[in-house]
Each structure stands twice: as C-alpha cells, then as structure tokens.
N, CA, C and O atoms as a GROMACS GRO file, in nm:
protein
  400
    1UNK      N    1   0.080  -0.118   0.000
    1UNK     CA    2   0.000   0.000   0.000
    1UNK      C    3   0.086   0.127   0.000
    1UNK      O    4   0.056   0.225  -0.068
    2UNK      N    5   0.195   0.120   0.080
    2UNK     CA    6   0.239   0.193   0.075
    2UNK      C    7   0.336   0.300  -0.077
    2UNK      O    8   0.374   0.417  -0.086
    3UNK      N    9   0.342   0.155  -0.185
    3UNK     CA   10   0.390   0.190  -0.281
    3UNK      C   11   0.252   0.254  -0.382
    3UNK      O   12   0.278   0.334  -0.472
    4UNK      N   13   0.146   0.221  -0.363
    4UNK     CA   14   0.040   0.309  -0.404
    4UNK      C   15   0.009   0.443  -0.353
    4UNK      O   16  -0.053   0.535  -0.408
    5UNK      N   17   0.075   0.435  -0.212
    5UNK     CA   18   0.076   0.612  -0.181
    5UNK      C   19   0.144   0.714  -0.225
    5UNK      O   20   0.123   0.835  -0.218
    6UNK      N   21   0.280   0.612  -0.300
    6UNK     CA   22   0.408   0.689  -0.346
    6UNK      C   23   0.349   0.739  -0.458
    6UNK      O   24   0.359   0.857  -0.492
    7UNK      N   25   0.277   0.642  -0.527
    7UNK     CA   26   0.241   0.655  -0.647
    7UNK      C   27   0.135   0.792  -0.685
    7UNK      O   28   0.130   0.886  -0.765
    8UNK      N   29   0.055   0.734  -0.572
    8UNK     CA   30  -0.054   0.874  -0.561
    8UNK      C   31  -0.020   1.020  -0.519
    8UNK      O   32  -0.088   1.122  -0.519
    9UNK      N   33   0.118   0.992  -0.479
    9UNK     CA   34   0.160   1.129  -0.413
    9UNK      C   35   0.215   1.195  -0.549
    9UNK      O   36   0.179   1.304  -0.594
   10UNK      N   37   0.354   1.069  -0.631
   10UNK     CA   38   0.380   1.167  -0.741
   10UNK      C   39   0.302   1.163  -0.862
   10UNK      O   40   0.343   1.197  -0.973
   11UNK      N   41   0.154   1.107  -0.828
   11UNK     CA   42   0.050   1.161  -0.945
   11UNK      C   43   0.034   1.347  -0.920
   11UNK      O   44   0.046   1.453  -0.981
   12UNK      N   45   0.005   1.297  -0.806
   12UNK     CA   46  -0.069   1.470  -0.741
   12UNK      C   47   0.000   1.540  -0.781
   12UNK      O   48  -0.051   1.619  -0.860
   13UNK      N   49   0.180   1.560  -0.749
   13UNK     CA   50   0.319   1.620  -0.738
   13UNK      C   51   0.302   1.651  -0.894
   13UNK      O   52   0.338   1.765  -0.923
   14UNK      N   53   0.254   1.575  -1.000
   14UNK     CA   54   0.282   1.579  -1.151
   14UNK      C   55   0.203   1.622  -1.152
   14UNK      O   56   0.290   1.609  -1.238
   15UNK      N   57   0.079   1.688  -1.150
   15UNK     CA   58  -0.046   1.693  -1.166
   15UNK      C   59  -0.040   1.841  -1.124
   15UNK      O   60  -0.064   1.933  -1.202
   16UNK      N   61  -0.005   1.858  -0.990
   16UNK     CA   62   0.004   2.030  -0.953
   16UNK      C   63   0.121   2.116  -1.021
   16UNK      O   64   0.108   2.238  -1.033
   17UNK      N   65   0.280   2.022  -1.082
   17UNK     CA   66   0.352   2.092  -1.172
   17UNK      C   67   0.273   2.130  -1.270
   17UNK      O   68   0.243   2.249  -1.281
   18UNK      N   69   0.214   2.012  -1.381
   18UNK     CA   70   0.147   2.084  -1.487
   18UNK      C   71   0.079   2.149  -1.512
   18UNK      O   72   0.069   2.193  -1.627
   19UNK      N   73  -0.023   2.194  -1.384
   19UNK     CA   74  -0.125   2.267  -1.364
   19UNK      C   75  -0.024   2.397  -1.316
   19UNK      O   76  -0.097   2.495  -1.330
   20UNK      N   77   0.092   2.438  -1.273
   20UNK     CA   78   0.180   2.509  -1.281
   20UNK      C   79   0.206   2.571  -1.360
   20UNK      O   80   0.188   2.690  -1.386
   21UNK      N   81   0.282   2.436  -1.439
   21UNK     CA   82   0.354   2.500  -1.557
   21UNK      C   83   0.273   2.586  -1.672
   21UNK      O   84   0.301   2.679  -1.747
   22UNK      N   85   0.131   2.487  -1.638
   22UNK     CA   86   0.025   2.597  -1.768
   22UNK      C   87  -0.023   2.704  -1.696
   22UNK      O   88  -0.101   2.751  -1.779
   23UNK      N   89  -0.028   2.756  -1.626
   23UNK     CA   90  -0.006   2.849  -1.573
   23UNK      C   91   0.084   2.981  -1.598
   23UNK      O   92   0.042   3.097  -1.600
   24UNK      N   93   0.191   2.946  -1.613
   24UNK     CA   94   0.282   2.988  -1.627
   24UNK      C   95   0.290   3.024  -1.797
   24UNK      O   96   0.316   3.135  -1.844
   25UNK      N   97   0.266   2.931  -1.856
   25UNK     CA   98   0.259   2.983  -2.008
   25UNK      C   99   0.138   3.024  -2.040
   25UNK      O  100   0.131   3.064  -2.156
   26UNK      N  101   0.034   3.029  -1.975
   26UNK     CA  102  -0.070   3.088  -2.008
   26UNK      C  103  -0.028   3.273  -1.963
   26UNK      O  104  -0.056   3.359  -2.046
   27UNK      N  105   0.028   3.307  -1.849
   27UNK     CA  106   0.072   3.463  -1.803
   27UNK      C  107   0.179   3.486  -1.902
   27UNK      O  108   0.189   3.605  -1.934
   28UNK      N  109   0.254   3.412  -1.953
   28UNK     CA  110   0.360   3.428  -2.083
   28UNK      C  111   0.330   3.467  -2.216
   28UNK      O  112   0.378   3.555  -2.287
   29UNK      N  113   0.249   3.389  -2.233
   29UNK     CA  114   0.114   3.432  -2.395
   29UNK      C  115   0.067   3.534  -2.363
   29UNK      O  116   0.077   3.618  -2.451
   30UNK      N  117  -0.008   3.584  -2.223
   30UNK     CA  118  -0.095   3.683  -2.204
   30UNK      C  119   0.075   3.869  -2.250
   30UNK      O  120   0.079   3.978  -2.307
   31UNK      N  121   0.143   3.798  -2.191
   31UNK     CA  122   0.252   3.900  -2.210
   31UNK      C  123   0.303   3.931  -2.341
   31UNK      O  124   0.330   4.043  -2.385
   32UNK      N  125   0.317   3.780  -2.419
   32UNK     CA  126   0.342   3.816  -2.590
   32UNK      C  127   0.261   3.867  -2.622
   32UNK      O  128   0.307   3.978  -2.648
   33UNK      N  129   0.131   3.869  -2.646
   33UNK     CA  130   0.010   3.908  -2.688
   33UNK      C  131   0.023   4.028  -2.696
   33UNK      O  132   0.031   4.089  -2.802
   34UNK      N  133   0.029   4.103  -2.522
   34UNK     CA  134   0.054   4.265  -2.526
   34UNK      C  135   0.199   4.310  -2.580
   34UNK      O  136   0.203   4.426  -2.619
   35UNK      N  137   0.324   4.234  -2.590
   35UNK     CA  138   0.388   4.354  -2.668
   35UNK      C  139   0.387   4.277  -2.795
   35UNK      O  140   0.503   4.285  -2.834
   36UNK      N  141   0.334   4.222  -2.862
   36UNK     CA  142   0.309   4.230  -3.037
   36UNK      C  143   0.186   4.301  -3.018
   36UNK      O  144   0.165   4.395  -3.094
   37UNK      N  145   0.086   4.269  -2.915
   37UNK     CA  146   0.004   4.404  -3.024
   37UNK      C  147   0.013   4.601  -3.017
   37UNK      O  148  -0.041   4.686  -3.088
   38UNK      N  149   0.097   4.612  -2.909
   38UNK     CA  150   0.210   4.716  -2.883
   38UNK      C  151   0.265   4.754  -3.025
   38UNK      O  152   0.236   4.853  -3.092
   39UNK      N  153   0.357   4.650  -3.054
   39UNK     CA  154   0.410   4.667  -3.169
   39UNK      C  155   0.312   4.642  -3.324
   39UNK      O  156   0.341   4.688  -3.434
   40UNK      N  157   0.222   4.577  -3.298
   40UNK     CA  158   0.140   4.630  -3.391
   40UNK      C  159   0.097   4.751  -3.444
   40UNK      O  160   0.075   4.786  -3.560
   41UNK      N  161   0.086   4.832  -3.293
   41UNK     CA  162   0.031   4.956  -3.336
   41UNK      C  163   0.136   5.040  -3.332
   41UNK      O  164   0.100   5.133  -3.404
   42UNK      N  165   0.232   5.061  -3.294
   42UNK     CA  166   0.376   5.129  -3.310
   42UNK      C  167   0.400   5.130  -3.495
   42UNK      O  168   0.432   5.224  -3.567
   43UNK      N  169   0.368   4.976  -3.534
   43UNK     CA  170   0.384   4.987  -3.700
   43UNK      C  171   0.296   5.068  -3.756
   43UNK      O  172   0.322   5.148  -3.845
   44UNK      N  173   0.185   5.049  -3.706
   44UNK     CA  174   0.029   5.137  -3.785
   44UNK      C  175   0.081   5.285  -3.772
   44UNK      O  176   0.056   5.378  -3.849
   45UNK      N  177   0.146   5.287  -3.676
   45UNK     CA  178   0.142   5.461  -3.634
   45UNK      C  179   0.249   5.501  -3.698
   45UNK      O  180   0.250   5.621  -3.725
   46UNK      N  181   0.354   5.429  -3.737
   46UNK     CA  182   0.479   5.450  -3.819
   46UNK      C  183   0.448   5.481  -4.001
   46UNK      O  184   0.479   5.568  -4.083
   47UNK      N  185   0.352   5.320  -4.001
   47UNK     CA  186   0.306   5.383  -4.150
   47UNK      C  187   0.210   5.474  -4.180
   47UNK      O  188   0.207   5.504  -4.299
   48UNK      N  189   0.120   5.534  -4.102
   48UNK     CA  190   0.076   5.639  -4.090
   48UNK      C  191   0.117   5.750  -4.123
   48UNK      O  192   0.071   5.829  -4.205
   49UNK      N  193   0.233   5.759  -4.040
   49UNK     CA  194   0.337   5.895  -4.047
   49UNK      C  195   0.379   5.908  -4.181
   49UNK      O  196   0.329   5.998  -4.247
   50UNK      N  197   0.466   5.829  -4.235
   50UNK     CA  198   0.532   5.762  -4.370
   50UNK      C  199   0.437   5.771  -4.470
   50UNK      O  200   0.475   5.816  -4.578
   51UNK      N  201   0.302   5.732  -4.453
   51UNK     CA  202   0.245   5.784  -4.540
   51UNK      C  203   0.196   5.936  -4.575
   51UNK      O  204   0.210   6.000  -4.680
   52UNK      N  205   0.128   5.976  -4.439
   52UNK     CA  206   0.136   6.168  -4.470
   52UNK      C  207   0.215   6.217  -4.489
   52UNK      O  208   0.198   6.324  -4.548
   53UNK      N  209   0.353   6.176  -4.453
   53UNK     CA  210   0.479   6.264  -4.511
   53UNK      C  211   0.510   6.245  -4.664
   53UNK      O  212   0.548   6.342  -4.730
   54UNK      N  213   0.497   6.130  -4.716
   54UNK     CA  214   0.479   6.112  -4.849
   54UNK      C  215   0.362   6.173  -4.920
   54UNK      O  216   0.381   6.231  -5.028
   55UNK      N  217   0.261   6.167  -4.876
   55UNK     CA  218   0.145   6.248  -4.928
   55UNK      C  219   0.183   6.457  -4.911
   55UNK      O  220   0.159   6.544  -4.996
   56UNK      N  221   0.237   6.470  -4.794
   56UNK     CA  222   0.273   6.634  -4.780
   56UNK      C  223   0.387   6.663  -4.908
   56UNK      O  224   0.405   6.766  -4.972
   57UNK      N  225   0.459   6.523  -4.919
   57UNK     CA  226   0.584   6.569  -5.003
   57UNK      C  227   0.473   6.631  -5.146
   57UNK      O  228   0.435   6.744  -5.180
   58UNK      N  229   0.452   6.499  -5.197
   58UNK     CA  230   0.369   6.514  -5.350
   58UNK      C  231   0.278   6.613  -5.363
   58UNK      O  232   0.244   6.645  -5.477
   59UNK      N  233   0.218   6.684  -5.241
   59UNK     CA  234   0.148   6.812  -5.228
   59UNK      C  235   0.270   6.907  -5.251
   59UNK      O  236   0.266   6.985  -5.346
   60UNK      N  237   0.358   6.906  -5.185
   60UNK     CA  238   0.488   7.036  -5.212
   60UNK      C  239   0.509   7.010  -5.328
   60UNK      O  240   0.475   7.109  -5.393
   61UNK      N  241   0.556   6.911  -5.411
   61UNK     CA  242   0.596   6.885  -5.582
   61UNK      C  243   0.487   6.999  -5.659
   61UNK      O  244   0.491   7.110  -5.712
   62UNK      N  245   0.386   6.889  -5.625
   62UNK     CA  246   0.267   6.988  -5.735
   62UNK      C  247   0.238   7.124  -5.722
   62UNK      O  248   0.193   7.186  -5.818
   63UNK      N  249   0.260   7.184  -5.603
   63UNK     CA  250   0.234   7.320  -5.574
   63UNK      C  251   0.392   7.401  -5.626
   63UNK      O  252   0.401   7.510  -5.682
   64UNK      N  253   0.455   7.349  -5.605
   64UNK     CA  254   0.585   7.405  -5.668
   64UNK      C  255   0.584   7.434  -5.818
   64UNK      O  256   0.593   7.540  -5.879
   65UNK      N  257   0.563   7.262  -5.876
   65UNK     CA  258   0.562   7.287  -6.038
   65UNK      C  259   0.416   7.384  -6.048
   65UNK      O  260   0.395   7.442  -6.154
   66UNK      N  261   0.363   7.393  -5.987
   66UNK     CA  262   0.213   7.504  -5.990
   66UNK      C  263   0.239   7.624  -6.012
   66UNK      O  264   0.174   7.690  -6.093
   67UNK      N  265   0.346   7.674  -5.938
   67UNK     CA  266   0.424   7.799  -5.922
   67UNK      C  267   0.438   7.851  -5.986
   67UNK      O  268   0.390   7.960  -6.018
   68UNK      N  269   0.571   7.731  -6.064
   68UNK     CA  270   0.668   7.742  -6.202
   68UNK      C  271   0.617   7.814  -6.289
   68UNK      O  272   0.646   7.921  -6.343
   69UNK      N  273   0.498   7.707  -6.298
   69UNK     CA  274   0.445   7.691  -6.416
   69UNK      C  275   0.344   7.896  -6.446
   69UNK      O  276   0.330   7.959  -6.551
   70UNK      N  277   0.304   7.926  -6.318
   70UNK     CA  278   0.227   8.058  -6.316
   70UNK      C  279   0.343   8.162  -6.348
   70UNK      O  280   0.331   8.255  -6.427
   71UNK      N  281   0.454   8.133  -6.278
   71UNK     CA  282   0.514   8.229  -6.278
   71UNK      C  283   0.606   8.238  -6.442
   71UNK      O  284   0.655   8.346  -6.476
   72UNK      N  285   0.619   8.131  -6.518
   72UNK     CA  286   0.649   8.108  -6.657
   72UNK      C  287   0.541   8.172  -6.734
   72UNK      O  288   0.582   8.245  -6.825
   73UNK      N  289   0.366   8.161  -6.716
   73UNK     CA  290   0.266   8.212  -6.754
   73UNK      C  291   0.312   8.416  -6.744
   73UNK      O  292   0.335   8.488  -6.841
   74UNK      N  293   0.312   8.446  -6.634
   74UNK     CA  294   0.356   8.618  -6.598
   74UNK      C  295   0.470   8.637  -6.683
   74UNK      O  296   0.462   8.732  -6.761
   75UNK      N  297   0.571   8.571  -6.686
   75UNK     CA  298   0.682   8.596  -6.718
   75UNK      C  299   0.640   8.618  -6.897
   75UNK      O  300   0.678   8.709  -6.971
   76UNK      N  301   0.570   8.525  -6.923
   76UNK     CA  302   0.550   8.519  -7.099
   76UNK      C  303   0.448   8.710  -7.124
   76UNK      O  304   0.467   8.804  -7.202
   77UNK      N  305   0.352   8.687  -7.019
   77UNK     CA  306   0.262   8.767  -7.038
   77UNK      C  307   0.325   8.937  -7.056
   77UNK      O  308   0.283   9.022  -7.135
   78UNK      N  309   0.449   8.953  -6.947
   78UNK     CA  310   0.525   9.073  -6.908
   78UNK      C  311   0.578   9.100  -7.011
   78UNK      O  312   0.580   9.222  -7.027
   79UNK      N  313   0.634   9.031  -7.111
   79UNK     CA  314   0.771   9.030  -7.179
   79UNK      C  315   0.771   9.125  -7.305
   79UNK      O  316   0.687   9.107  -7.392
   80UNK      N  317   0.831   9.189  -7.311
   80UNK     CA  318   0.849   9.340  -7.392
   80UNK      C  319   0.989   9.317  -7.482
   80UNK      O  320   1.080   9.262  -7.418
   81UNK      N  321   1.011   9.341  -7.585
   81UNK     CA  322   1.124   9.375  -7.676
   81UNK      C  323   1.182   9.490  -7.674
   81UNK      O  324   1.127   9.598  -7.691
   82UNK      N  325   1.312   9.466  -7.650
   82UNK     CA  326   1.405   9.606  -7.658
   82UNK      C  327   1.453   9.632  -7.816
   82UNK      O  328   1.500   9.541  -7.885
   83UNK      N  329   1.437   9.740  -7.854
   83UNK     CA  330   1.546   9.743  -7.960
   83UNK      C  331   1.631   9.825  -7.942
   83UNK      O  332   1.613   9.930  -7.880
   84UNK      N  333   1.780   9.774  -8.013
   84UNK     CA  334   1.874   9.859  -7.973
   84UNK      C  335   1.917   9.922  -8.077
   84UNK      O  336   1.932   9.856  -8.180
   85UNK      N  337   1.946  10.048  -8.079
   85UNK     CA  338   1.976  10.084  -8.256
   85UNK      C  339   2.118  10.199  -8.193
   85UNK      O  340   2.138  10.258  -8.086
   86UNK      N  341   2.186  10.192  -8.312
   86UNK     CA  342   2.328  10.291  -8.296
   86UNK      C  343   2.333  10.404  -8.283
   86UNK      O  344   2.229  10.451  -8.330
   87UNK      N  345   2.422  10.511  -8.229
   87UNK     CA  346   2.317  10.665  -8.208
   87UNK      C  347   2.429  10.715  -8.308
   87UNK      O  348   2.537  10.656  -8.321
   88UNK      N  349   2.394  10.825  -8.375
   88UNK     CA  350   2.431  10.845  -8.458
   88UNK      C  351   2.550  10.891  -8.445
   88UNK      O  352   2.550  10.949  -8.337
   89UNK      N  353   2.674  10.901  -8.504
   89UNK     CA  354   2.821  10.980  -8.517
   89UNK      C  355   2.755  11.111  -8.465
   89UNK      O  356   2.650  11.175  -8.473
   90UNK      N  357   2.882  11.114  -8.404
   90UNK     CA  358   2.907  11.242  -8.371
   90UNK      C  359   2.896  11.362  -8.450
   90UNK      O  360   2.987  11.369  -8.532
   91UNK      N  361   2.821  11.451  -8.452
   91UNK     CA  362   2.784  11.564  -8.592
   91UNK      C  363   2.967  11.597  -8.663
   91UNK      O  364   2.959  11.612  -8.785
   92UNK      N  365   3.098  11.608  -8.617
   92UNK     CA  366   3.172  11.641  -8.686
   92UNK      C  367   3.246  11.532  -8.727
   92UNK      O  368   3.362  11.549  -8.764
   93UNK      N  369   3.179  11.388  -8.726
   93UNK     CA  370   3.233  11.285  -8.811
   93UNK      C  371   3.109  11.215  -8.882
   93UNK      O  372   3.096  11.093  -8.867
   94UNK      N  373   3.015  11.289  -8.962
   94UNK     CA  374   2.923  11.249  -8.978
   94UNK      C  375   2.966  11.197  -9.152
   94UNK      O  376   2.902  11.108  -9.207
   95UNK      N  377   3.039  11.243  -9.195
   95UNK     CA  378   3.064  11.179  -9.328
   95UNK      C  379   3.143  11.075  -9.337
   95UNK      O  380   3.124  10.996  -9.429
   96UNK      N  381   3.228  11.058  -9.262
   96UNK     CA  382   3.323  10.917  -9.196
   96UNK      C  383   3.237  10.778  -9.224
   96UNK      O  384   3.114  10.777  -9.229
   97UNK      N  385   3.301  10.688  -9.237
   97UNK     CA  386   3.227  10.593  -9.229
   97UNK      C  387   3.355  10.484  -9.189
   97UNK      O  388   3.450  10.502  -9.265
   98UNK      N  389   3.375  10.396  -9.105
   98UNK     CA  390   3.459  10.325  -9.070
   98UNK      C  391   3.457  10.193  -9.101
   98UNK      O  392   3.365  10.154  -9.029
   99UNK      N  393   3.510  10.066  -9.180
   99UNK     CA  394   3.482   9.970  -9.183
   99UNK      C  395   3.535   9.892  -9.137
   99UNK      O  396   3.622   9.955  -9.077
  100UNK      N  397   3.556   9.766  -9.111
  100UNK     CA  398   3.648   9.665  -9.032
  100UNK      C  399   3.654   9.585  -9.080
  100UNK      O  400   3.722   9.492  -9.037
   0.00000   0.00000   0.00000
C-alpha cells in the first residue's frame, strides 16, 4: 500500500507541476500578446506617419511645379522687346564711315 501512496503522491506532485507550468505559459502568452500588439500599433502609427509625409511631399511637388508653371505664364505675359539701334556719329564725323 504503501507503494500506491508513493504513487498517488507523485500523481498529485505531476499533476500540480502541470497545472503550474500551464499556468505559467498561459501569463507568458498573455505578455506576448501585449507587446506584439504594442508593436502592432507602433507599426500602424509609423506607416501612418510615412504615409502623410509622403502624401505632404507630392502636395509640395505639385504646388511648386504650380508655381513654375504661373510664374512662366507672368513671365510670358510681361515680356516686352528692346530694340537697340546705334546713335548716330558724332555731328563732326558724320561723313566718316569706318569699316572693319
């Protein structure tokens, strides 16, 4: 009998480890759980960012070439011709003519 008590004792003894040990990996999972989904949202909030900054960029592009493009429009619209013409000799070399 007595070797049936041994027996029953390290049933129990095995029985309260495993009920331990799952224990124990059950508060372990509960801990992965929270920092991947931590880091889940650390990623969301990263590509978030990454994305409005990419979206602010392509807003600055187009408003720039927007610019360009107005200020190429003014520039065409402003634009005046000079002419430049020679002033005449000096009245006491007016019959002179110089060639080169």
């Amino acid at each position: 009998m007595s070797e049936r008590n041994e027996a029953g004792k390290e049933a129990s003894q095995n029985a309260e480890q495993t009920l331990l040990t799952l224990e124990q990996l059950s508060q372990t999972l509960e801990v992965m759980t929270a920092v991947v989904d931590r880091l889940k949202s650390h990623l969301t909030r990263q590509l978030s960012l990454t994305q409005e900054l990419f979206n602010d960029e392509e807003k600055l592009r187009k408003a720039e070439a927007e610019e360009r493009a107005e200020k190429s429009r003014r520039l065409q619209q402003e634009s005046f011709v000079v002419e430049i013409t020679q002033k005449e000799l000096e009245s006491g070399a007016k019959g002179k003519k110089v060639v080169h």
